[in-house]
N, C-alpha and C positions, 0 to 999 in steps of 0.2 A: 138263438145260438145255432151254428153251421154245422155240419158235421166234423167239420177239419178243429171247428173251437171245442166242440164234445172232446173228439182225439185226446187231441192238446192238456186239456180240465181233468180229464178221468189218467192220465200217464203223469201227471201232476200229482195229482190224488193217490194213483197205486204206490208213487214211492213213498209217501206215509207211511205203507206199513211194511216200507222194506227193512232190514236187518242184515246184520252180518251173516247171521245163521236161518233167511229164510229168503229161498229163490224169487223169484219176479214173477211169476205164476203163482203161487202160494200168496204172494200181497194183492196180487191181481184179484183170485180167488175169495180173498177177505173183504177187498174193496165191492168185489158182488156182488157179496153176501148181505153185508152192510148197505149198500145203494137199493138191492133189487131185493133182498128177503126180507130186511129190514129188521136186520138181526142187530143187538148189540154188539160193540165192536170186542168185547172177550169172548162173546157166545162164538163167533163167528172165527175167530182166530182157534179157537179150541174144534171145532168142525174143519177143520182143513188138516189134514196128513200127507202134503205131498211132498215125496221123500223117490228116493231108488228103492227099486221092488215093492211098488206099490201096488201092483196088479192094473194099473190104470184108473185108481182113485185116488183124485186129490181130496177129496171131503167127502163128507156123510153128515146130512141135516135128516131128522126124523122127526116127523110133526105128529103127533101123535091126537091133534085132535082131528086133522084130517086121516089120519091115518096111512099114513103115506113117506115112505124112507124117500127120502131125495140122492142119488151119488151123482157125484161131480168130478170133470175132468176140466181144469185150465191149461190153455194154453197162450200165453202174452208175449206180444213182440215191441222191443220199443219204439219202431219205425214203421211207416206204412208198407215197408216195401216186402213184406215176408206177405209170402200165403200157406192157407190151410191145406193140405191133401185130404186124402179118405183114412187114409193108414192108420192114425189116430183113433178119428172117427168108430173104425169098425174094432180096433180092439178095446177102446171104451165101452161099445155095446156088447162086445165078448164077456166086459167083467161082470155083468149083470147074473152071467149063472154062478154066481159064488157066492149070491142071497136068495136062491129059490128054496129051500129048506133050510131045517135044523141043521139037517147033516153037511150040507154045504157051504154054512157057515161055518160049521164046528172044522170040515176041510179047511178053509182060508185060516182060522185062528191056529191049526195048526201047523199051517204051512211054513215058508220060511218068510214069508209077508215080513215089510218093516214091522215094528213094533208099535209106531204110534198106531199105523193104520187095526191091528192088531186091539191097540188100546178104546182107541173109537169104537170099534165095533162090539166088545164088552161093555164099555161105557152105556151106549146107548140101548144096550140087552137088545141090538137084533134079533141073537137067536130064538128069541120070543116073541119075534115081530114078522115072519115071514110070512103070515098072512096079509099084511100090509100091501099096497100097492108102491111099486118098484119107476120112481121115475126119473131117468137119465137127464141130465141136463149138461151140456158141454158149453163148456161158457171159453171164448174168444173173441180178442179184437183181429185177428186175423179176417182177410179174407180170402174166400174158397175160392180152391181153384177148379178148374174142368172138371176133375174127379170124385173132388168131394160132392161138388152139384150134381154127375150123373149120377152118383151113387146113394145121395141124401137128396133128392131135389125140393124144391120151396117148396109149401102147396100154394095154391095161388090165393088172392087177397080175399 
């Protein structure tokens, strides 16, 4: 398989878990979860919250026998033709400090955050989990552009 047939297969696949009431990122998101974490497709649909005023997380997977919160930022294009910037990028790794402690989390829950995002994060008893290791994952078919490479570069092979 090509890359162009990958494309094609997985933009196939995301709208599976399209709905009236869930964006194109948020199926994108499921379908990741599901291909790459190898999560059940409820588990996985229940770990995605992205929504407006989400602070820059569309999910939260916690493995707890690694010990290790996952947060997740998608963003999906239907076409080849869009790219990624940095913009994104750096305010996704901004939301990172609103799980470095108790109090930081107990910040986000009270803040004015959507609700489901809100809901996940009780769900999962974060606030009990801040010792965990914290790790970002930005999942995209997009590709980067200038900016996002200078400012995230590859490391090499």
């Amino acid at each position: 398989m090509n890359i162009e047939q990958f494309y094609s297969r997985m933009r196939r696949e995301v709208t599976g878990y399209s709905n009236p009431t869930r964006e194109d990122t948020s199926a994108f998101l499921i379908w990741f979860l599901i291909n790459y974490f190898r999560m059940e497709p409820q588990d996985a649909i229940d770990s995605v919250c992205d929504h407006t005023n989400d602070k820059g997380i569309d999910g939260i997977v916690v493995d707890e026998e690694e010990e290790t919160i996952y947060l997740f930022q998608s963003k999906f294009s239907p076409t080849d033709t869009q790219s990624q910037g940095d913009n994104d990028l750096r305010n996704f790794i901004g939301a990172r400090s609103w799980f470095q402690s108790e109090e930081t989390v107990q910040n986000l829950i009270d803040s004015t955050v959507h609700h489901e995002l809100k809901s996940l994060v009780q769900r999962t008893n974060i606030k009990e989990k801040t010792d965990f290791s914290l790790t970002s994952v930005f999942v995209t078919n997009k590709h980067f552009n200038i900016h996002a490479n200078d400012t995230f570069p590859r490391l090499p092979n």
